[in-house]
DORO-343021 format. One record per residue (C-alpha): residue number from 0; residue in three letters; z, x negated, y negated. Coordinates in nm, 3 decimals. Layout:
BEGIN
+-----+--------+---------+---------+---------+
| num | residu |      c3 |      c1 |      c2 |
+-----+--------+---------+---------+---------+
| NUM |    ALA |       Z |       X |       Y |
...
+-----+--------+---------+---------+---------+
end
This chain:
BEGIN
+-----+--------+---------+---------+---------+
| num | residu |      c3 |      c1 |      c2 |
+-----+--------+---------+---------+---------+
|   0 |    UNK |   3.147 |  -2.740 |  -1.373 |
|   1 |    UNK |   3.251 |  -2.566 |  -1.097 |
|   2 |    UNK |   3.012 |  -2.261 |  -1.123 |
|   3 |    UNK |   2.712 |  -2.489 |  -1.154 |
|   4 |    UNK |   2.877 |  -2.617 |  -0.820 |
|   5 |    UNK |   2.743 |  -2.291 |  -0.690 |
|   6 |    UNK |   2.488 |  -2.166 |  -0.872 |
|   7 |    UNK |   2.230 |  -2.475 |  -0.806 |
|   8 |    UNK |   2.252 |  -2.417 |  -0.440 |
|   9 |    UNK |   2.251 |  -2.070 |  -0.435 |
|  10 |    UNK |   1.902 |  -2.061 |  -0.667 |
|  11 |    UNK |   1.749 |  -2.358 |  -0.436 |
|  12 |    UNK |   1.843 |  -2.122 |  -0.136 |
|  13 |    UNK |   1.672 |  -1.864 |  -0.308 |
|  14 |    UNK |   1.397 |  -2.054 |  -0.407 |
|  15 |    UNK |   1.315 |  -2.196 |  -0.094 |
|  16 |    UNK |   1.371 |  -1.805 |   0.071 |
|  17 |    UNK |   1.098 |  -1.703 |  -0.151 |
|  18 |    UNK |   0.859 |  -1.989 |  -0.080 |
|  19 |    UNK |   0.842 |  -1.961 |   0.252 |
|  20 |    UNK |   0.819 |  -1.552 |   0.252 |
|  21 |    UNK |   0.483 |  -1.663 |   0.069 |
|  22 |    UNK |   0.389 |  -1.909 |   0.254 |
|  23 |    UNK |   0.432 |  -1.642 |   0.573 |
|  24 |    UNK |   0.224 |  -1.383 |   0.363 |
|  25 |    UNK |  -0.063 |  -1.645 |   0.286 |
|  26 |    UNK |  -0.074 |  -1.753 |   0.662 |
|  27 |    UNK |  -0.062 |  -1.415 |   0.744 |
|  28 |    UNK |  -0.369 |  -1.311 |   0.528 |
|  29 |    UNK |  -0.195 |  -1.083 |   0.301 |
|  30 |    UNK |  -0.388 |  -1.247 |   0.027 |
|  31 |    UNK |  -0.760 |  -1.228 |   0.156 |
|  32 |    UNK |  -0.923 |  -0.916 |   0.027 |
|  33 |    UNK |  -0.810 |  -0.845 |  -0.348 |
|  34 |    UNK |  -1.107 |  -0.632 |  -0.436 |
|  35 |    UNK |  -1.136 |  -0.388 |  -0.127 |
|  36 |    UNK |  -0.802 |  -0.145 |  -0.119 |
|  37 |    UNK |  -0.889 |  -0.138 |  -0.490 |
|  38 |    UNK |  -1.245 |  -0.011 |  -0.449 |
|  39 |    UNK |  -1.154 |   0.167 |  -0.152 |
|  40 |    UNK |  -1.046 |   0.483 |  -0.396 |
|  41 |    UNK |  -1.359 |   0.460 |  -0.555 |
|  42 |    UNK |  -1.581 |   0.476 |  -0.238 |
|  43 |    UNK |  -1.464 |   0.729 |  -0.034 |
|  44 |    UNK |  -1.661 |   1.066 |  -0.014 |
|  45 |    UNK |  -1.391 |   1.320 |  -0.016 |
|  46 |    UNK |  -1.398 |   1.622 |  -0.165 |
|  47 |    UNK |  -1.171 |   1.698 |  -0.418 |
|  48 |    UNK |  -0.872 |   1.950 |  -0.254 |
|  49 |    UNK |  -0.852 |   2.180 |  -0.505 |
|  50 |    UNK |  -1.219 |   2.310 |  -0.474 |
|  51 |    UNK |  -1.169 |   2.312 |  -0.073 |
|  52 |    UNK |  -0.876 |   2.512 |  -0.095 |
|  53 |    UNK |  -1.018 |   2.781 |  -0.357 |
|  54 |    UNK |  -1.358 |   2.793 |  -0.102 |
|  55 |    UNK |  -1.133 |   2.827 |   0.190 |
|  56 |    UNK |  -0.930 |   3.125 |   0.002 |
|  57 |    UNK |  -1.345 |   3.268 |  -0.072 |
|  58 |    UNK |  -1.444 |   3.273 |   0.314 |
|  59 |    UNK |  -1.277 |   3.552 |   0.528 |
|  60 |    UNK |  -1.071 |   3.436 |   0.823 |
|  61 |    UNK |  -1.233 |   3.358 |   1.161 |
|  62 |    UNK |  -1.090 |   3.505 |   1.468 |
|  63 |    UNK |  -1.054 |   3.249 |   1.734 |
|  64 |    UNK |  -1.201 |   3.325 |   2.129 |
|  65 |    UNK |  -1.402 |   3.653 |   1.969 |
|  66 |    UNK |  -1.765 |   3.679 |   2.095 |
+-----+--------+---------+---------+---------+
end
């Protein structure tokens, strides 16, 4: 009996602590956009790295301030 004396309080505590970080998150707007960060990878225009490094290895070096 005596560990329930402890455990119900402590999960209500927790319980509570983790309804109101929600509630903060959905007042905060955490929750608005589902779709965009998601499509966001799909939708940019960058070029892949590996092909801009081997083109940057292809081009000879530029002297900077040489006329």
């Amino acid at each position: 009996m005596s560990s329930l004396a402890l455990t119900i309080p402590v999960t209500l505590l927790l319980a509570a602590l983790l309804l109101g970080l929600v509630i903060r998150a959905v007042r905060r707007g955490e929750f608005d956009d589902w779709e965009g960060p998601a499509a966001r990878h799909y939708l940019d225009a960058d070029a892949c790295p590996e092909q801009e490094a081997e083109r940057d290895l292809d081009e000879p070096p530029t002297q900077d301030g040489a006329a």
